[in-house]
N, C-alpha and C positions, 0 to 999 in steps of 0.2 A: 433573533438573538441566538447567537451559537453560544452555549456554557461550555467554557475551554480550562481543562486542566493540567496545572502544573504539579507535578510530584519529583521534588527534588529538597535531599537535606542540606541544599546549599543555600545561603539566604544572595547572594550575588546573582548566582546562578538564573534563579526563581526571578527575581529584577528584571536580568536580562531579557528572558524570557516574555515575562510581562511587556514587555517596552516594545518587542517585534511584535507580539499580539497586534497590541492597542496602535500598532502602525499599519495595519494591514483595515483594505475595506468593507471591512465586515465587522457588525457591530456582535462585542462578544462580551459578556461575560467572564470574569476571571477567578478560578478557587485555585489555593495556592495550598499544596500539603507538602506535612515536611519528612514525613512517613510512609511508609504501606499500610499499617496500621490507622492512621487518621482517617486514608481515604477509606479505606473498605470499610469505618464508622460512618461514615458521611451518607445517610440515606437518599441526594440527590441525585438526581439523574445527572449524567454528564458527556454529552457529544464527542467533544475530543479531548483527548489523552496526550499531555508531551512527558515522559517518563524515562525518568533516569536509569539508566540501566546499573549504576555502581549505586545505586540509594541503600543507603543503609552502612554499615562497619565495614572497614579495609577489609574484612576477611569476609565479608557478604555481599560479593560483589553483584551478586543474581539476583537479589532484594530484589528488581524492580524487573526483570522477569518473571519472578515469582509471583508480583504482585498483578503482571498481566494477565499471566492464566487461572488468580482466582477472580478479573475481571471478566475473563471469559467466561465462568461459568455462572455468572449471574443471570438469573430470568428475565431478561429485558428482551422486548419485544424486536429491537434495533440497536444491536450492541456499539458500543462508544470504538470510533475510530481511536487505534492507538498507533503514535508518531512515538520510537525512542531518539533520544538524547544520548550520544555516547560519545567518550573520547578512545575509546576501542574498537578496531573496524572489524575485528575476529568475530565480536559478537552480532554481528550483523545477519550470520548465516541463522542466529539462534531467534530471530526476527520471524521466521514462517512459521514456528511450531506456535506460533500465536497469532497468527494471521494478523500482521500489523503492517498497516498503513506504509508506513517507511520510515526511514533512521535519519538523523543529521548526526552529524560527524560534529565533535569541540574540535576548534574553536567552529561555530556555527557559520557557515556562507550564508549572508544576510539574502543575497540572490533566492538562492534555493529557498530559501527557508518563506519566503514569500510564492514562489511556485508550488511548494507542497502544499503550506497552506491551502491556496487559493482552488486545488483539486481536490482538498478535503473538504474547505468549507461547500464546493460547488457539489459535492457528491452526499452531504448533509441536507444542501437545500432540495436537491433535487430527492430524495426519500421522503422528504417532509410533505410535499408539493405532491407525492403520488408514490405510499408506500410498495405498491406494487408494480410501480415502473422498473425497469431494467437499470443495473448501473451503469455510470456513467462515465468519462474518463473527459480532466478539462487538460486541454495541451493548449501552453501557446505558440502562435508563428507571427515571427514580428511583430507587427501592436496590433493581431488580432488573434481573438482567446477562440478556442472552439471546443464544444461539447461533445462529445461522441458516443452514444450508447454503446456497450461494449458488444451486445448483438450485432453489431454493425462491422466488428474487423472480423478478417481472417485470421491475419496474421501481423506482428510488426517487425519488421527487418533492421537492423543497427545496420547502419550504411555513414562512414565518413564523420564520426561525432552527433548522427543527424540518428532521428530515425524515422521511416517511412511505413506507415499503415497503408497496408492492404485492405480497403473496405469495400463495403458491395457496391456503392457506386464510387469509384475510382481510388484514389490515393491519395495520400495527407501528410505532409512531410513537416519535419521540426525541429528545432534542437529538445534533445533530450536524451538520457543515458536509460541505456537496455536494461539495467541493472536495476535501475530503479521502478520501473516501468512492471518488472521481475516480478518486484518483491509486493507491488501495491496489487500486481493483477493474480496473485498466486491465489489456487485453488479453480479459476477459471482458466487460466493460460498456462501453458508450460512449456521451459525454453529449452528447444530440442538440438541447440545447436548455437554454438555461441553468438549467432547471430539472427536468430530467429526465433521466433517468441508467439507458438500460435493457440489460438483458441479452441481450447478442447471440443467445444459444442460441433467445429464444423471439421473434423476427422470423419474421413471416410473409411480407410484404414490403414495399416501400416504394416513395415518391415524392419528388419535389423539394420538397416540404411537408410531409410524415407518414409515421409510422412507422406499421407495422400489428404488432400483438401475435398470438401466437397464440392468444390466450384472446379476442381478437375487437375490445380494446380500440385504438383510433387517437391516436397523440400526437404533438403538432408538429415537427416536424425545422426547427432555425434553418437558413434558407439561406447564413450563413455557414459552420454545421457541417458541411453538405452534401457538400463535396467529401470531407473527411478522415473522413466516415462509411463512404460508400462504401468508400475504403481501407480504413482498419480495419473494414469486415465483410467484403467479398472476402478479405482477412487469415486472418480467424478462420474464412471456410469453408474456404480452402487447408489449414490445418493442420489441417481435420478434426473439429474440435470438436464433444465429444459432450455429453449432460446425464450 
């Protein structure tokens, strides 16, 4: 049972909401708040997060930003995947500083919204199943779903609408947007060029133009990426990161 949370002062909205849930197949539980306030009452645990980012007064548009990052500091042993809700795409960039899941755009692509899903719920069961397994990444290709430890890519390439994983045994290709891909694998992955998107763990080193893989491959680093590459990899070797 996944406990899925709505946090939206819309009562329509929250409906809708609901209604994609309870059509998707995975049996979930559903708490419905109409505050920041309510939920950060709520002493339940709760898996996933769909969060309105305008919640709260016209003039409080960041309510539900706000309310992520006091979700983030909560002492939970496995912090609640958080999906925002927004009809702003500006806010989107404001999506990492909270390390969140990924966004859907109003009005919501019913498509999507059962793909994000279905990579949230699979990356919930799979922590459940073996808290100290590697994460996971579910993509689908045509009518078959495939799991992929994230130890397992190099790198993904945006190629044609498509995108193509580099993994240690061969390549995996799919529809999916780089962008999104981006923002769910951010803090592991970082996209060094607008069309490449690799895994920090397997840097061997780099330059003001190239990355080096450690399987021996070289891929372009955009010199506007440059700076905030650097950052976010001095980052990820502070904290240690292991495969």
């Amino acid at each position: 049972m996944i406990r899925t949370a709505i946090c939206d002062d819309e009562a329509k909205a929250r409906d809708y909401l609901s209604s994609l849930i309870r059509a998707q197949p995975w049996p979930c539980e559903i708490v419905e708040y109409t505050s920041a306030d309510d939920c950060i009452a709520d002493p339940r645990r709760i898996d996933l997060f769909f969060l309105d980012i305008e919640l709260g007064r016209s003039d409080d548009r960041l309510n539900g930003m706000a309310l992520a990052r006091q979700l983030r500091q909560l002492p939970l042993k496995t912090q609640p995947i958080i999906i925002f809700v927004t009809g702003y795409e500006q806010y989107v960039f404001d999506a990492f500083d909270v390390n969140a899941f990924q966004y859907l755009l109003k009005p919501i692509d019913e498509k999507k919204f059962s793909q994000i899903f279905a990579r949230a719920a699979t990356q919930i069961s799979a922590e459940r199943e073996n808290p100290r397994k590697d994460r996971v990444l579910a993509l689908q290709s045509a009518n078959t779903r495939k799991t992929i430890p994230l130890n397992s890519i190099y790198y993904i390439e945006s190629c044609n609408h498509k995108v193509v994983l580099h993994l240690k045994e061969g390549i995996f290709t799919c529809y999916a947007k780089i962008r999104d891909l981006e923002l769910e694998l951010q803090g592991r992955f970082f996209r060094i060029h607008k069309g490449y998107l690799v895994n920090l763990s397997y840097i061997d080193g780099y330059s003001k133009s190239e990355v080096t893989l450690t399987n021996g491959e070289k891929l372009l680093l955009s010199k506007y990426k440059y700076p905030d590459f650097v950052r976010n990899y001095l980052r990820f070797l502070e904290k240690g990161a292991c495969l």
